[in-house]
C-alpha positions in Angstrom: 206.2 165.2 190.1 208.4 167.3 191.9 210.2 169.4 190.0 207.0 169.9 187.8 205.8 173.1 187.5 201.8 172.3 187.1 202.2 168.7 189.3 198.9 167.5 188.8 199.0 167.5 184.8 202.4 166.5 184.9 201.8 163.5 187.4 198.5 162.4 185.6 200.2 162.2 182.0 203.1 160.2 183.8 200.7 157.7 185.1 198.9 157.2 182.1 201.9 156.8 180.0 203.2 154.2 182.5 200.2 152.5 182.5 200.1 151.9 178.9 203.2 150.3 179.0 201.8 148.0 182.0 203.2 149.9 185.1 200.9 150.2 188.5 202.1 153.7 188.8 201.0 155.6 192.2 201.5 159.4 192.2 203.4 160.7 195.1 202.1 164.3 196.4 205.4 165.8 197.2 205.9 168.8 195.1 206.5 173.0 196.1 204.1 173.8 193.3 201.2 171.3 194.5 198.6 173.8 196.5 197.5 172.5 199.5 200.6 169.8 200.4 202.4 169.8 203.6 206.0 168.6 201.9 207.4 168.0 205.4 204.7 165.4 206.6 204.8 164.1 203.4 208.5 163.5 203.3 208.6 162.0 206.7 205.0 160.2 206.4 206.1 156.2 207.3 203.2 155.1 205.3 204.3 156.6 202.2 207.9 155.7 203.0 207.0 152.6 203.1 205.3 152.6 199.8 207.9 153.8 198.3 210.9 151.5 199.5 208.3 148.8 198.2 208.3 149.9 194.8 209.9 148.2 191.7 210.5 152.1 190.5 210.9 155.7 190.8 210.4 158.2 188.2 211.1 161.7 188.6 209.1 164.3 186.3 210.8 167.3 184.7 210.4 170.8 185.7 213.1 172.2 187.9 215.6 170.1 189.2 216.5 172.6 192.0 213.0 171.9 193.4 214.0 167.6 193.8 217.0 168.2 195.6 216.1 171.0 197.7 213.4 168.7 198.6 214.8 165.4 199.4 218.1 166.8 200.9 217.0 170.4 202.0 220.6 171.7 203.0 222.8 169.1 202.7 220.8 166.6 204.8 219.4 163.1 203.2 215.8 162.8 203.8 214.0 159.4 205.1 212.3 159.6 201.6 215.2 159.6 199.7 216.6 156.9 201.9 213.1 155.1 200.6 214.1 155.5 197.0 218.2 154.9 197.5 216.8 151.4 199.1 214.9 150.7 195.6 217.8 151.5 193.9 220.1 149.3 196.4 217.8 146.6 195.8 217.3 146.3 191.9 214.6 149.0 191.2 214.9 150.7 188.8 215.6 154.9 189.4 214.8 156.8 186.0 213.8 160.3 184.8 213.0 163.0 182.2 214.6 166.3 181.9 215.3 167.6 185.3 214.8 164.1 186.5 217.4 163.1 185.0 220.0 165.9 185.9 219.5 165.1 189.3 221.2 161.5 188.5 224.8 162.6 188.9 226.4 163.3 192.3 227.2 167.0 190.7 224.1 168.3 188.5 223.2 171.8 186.5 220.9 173.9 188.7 220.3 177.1 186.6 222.9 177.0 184.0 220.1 178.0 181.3 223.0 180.3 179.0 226.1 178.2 177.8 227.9 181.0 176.5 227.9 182.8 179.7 228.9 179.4 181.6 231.9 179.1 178.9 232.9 183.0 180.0 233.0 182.3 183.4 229.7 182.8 185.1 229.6 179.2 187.6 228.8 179.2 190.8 228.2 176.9 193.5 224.1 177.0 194.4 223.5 179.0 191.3 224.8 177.3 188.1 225.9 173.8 189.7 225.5 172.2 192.9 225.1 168.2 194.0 222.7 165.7 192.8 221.6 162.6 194.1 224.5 160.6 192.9 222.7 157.8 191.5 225.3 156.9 188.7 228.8 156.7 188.5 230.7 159.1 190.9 233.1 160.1 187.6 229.9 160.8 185.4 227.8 164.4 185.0 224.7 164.2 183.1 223.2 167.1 181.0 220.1 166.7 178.9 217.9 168.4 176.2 221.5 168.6 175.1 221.7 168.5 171.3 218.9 170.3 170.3 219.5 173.3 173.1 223.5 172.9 172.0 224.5 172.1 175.6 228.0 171.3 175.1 228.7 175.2 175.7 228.1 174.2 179.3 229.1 171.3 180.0 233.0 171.3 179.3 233.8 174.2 181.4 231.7 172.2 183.9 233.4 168.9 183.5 236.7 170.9 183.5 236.0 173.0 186.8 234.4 170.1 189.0 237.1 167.6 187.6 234.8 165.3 186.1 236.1 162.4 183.9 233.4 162.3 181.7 229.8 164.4 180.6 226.8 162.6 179.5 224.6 164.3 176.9 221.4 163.2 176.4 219.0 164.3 174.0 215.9 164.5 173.5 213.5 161.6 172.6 216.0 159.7 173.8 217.1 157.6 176.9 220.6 156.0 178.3 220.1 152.6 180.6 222.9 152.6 182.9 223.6 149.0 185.1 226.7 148.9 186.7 229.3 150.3 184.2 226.8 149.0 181.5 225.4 152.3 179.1 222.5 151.4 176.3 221.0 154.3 174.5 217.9 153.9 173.6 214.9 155.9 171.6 214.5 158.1 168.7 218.0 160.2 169.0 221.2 159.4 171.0 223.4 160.8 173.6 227.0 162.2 173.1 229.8 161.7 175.7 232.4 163.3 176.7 235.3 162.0 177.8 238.0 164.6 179.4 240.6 161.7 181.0 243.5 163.2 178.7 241.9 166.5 178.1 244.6 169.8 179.2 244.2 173.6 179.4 246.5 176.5 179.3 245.3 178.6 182.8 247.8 181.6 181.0 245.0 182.2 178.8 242.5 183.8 181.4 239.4 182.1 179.6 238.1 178.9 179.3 239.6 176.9 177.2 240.6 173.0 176.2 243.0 170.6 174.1 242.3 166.9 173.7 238.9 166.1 174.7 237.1 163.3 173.3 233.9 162.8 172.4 231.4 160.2 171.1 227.6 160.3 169.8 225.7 156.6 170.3 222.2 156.6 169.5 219.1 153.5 169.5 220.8 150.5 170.5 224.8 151.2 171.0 226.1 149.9 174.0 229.1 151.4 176.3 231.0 149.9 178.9 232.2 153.0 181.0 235.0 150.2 183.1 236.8 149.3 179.7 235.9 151.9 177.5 234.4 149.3 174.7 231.6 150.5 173.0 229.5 147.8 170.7 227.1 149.3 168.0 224.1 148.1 167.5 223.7 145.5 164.9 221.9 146.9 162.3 225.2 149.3 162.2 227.4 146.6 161.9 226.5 145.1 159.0 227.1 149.2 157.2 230.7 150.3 156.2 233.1 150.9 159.3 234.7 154.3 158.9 238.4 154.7 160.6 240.6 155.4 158.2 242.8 158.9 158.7 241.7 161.3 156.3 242.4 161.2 152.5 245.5 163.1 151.8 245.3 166.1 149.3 244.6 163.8 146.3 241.4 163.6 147.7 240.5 166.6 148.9 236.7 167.3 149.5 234.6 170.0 146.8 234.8 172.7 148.4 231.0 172.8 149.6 231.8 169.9 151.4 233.8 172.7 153.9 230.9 173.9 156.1 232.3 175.9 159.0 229.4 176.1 161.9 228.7 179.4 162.9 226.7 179.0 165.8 227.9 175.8 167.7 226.0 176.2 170.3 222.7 176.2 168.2 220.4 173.3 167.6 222.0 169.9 166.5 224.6 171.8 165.4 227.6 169.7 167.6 225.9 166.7 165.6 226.3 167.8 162.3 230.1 169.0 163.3 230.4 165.2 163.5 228.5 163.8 160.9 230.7 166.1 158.8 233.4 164.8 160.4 232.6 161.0 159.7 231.4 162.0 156.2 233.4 164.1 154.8 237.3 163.3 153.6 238.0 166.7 156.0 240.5 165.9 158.8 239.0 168.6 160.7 235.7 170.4 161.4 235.8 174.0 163.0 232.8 176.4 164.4 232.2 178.9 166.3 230.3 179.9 169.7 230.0 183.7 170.3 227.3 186.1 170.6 226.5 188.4 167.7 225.2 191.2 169.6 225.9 191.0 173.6 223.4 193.0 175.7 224.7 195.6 177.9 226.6 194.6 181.0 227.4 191.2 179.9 230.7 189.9 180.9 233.1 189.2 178.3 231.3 190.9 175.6 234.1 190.2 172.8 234.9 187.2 173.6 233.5 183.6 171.3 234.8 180.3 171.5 236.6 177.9 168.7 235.2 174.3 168.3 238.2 171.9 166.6 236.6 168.7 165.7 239.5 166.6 164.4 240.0 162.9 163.5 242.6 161.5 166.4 244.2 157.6 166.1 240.5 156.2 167.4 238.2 157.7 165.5 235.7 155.6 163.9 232.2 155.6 163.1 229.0 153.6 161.8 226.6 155.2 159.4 223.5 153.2 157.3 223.0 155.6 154.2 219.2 155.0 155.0 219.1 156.0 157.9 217.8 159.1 160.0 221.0 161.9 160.5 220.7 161.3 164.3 221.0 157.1 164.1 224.5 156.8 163.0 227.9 156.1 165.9 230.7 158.7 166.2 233.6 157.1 168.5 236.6 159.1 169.4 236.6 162.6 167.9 239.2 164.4 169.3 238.0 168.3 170.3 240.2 171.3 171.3 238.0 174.9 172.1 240.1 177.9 171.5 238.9 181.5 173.4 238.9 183.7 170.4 238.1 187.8 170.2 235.2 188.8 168.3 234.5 192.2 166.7 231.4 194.2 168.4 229.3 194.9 166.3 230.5 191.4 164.2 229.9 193.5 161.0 229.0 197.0 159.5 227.1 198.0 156.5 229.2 198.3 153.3 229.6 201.8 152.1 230.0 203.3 148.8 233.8 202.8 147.7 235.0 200.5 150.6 235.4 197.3 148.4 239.0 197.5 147.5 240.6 195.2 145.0 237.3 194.2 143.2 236.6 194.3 139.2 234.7 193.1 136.9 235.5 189.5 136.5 235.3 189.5 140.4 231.3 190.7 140.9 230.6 187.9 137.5 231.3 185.2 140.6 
C-alpha cells in the first residue's frame, strides 16, 4: 500500500478482496504514511526481497503515485525492491494496480496534474505535473486513469503531445486493461479510451496548446487491441449488433435538430463519452464542445482562454453498439479529434437589461 494514504485500511481491504478471489496475498509494510516503518530497512530487507521476487504478483494500492516512485527509485536510482518486483514481471507475474497504481505503469506518469484545464494552458512541469514511472508497459504508451468520469482527456493530450508519446491510455473507473506483450483486453464494468497521436500535428504559431488529427477509440468489457498491428477485435456479444462505418448521411438525412447537442463542459464527467456515442449515433459528421472555465479565480494564467473539442468521422471510423446495452458498453474505433484554443468572454455572460434585446417581437417570445 504505498501510495495509500491510511495504509493499513487500505492494505487490509486489498487482502481481503484478493482473498476472495483465491489469492494468498501478504501485505508489504512499505509505505511514508505507515507510523512506525523504517522504509529504508524495509526496502533493502533480503528477507522481504526475497519474498517478493517469489511472488506470482504485485499489486500496487492507490493513493499518491508520487509516494511509489519516490519510494522505489528515490532520485533516479532503482531500488533492490523494485528490482524484486521487475524480476516477477521478467518472469510471468503478473504487475497490476488501481488508481495511482496504475499511473505508475508507464515509463512517463502524472504526478500532480489534478486541473486539466490548467495543464491544457500550459502549466507542466517536470517533478510537478509529470515525471517517470516504472515503465512496466510499452515504452510508446502513457496511462491516465479515473479518466472519463474526472474528464481527463484535458490532460492528457498536451501531455502525449509535449513528451512525444505515440499513444494515451485512459482508463476508467470500474474498469481494468490486461496488457501481455502488445496484447490490450479491457475488462469490467466501463472501458478505457485510447489515444492514438501517430499522425496527430500542431500549429506552434498559435502560442497555445492546440491539435489536428488525433485519433481516438473507447473499448469497454471484452474488446481486445493489438497495440503491434493496430487490430482491434470486439467482443462477441458486439459482433453479432449492427456495424456502424458508413460516412455520414448527406443532407437528405440530416438529424432533428435535438439530435445537435454541443458539450459545454468537455472536461466534465463522461462527457468525452457521450461526444462519441453521439458521434456513432447520430447521422452528424461532427460533434463539437467546449473546455473553458466560466469564472477563473484571480491570478490564473490564461484566464480567457477555452479549448474546442472537434469530434469528427475520419475514413476508419466504426463502431459497435447493442441497443440493450449500458451507454458505457458499446466500441468507438477511429474518431478523428482536432482541439482548437479559442477566447472566451470574462465574465461568459451578463444579466439582460431592460431594452437590450434588439430585433425581437411578438411571434419571436411565442417560441
Amino acid at each position: 500500500p504505498t501510495a495509500a494514504y491510511e495504509p493499513e485500511r487500505t492494505a487490509a481491504h486489498i487482502t481481503t478482496a484478493l482473498a476472495r478471489c483465491g489469492a494468498q496475498a501478504e501485505v508489504v509494510p512499505l509505505a511514508p504514511n505507515l507510523p512506525g516503518v523504517d522504509i529504508h530497512a524495509v526496502l533493502n530487507d533480503p528477507a522481504v526481497i526475497a519474498r517478493v521476487a517469489a511472488s506470482q504478483a504485485v499489486f500496487f494500492s492507490g493513493g499518491a503515485q508520487e509516494h511509489i516512485v519516490d519510494t522505489l527509485q528515490a532520485r533516479g536510482e532503482e531500488t533492490p525492491m523494485l528490482g524484486a518486483i521487475r524480476a516477477v514481471f521478467a518472469a510471468g507475474g503478473v504487475v497490476a494496480g488501481t488508481s495511482a497504481g496504475a499511473a505508475v505503469m508507464s515509463r512517463l506518469m502524472f504526478r500532480d496534474a489534478m486541473d486539466s484545464l490548467a495543464v491544457m494552458k500550459g502549466l507542466w512541469r517536470e517533478g510537478r505535473e509529470y515525471e517517470r514511472g516504472l515503465g512496466f508497459v510499452d515504452a510508446a504508451l502513457l496511462v491516465d486513469q479515473h479518466f472519463l468520469k474526472r474528464g481527463r482527456i484535458g490532460r492528457l493530450l498536451p501531455a502525449l503531445q509535449s513528451l512525444q508519446c505515440r499513444m494515451g491510455l485512459g482508463i476508467d473507473e470500474n474498469a481494468a486493461v490486461v496488457i501481455q506483450d502488445s496484447q490490450l483486453e479491457v475488462i469490467g464494468a466501463s472501458g478505457a479510451v485510447l489515444v492514438d497521436m501517430a499522425q496527430a500535428t500542431h500549429d506552434p504559431a498559435l502560442g497555445a496548446f492546440n491539435l489536428r488529427g488525433a485519433r481516438l477509440s473507447y473499448r469497454a468489457q471484452g474488446d481486445r487491441h493489438d497495440l503491434a498491428t493496430g487490430q482491434t477485435t470486439p467482443a462477441a456479444r458486439k459482433q453479432r449488433t449492427t456495424r456502424v462505418d458508413s460516412p455520414a448521411p448527406g443532407p437528405g438525412l440530416a438529424p432533428e435538430p435535438s439530435s445537435h447537442r454541443y458539450f459545454l463542459d468537455m472536461l466534465g464527467e463522461a462527457s468525452l463519452l457521450g461526444a462519441l456515442n453521439q458521434l456513432l449515433d447520430s447521422p452528424a459528421d461532427e460533434v463539437r464542445g467546449l473546455a473553458y472555465r466560466a469564472n477563473p479565480p484571480a491570478g490564473e494564467r490564461l484566464p480567457y482562454i477555452g479549448f474546442e473539442f472537434r469530434l469528427r468521422r475520419g475514413p476508419a471510423f466504426a463502431g459497435w453498439r447493442d441497443p440493450a446495452a449500458a451507454s458505457d458498453d458499446g466500441t468507438v474505433l477511429d474518431a478523428q479529434l482536432d482541439v482548437v484554443p479559442v477566447r472566451v468572454a470574462n465574465p461568459l455572460f451578463t444579466p439582460l437589461a431592460a431594452g437590450q434585446l434588439e430585433g425581437a417581437n411578438d411571434d419571436d417570445d411565442q417560441r
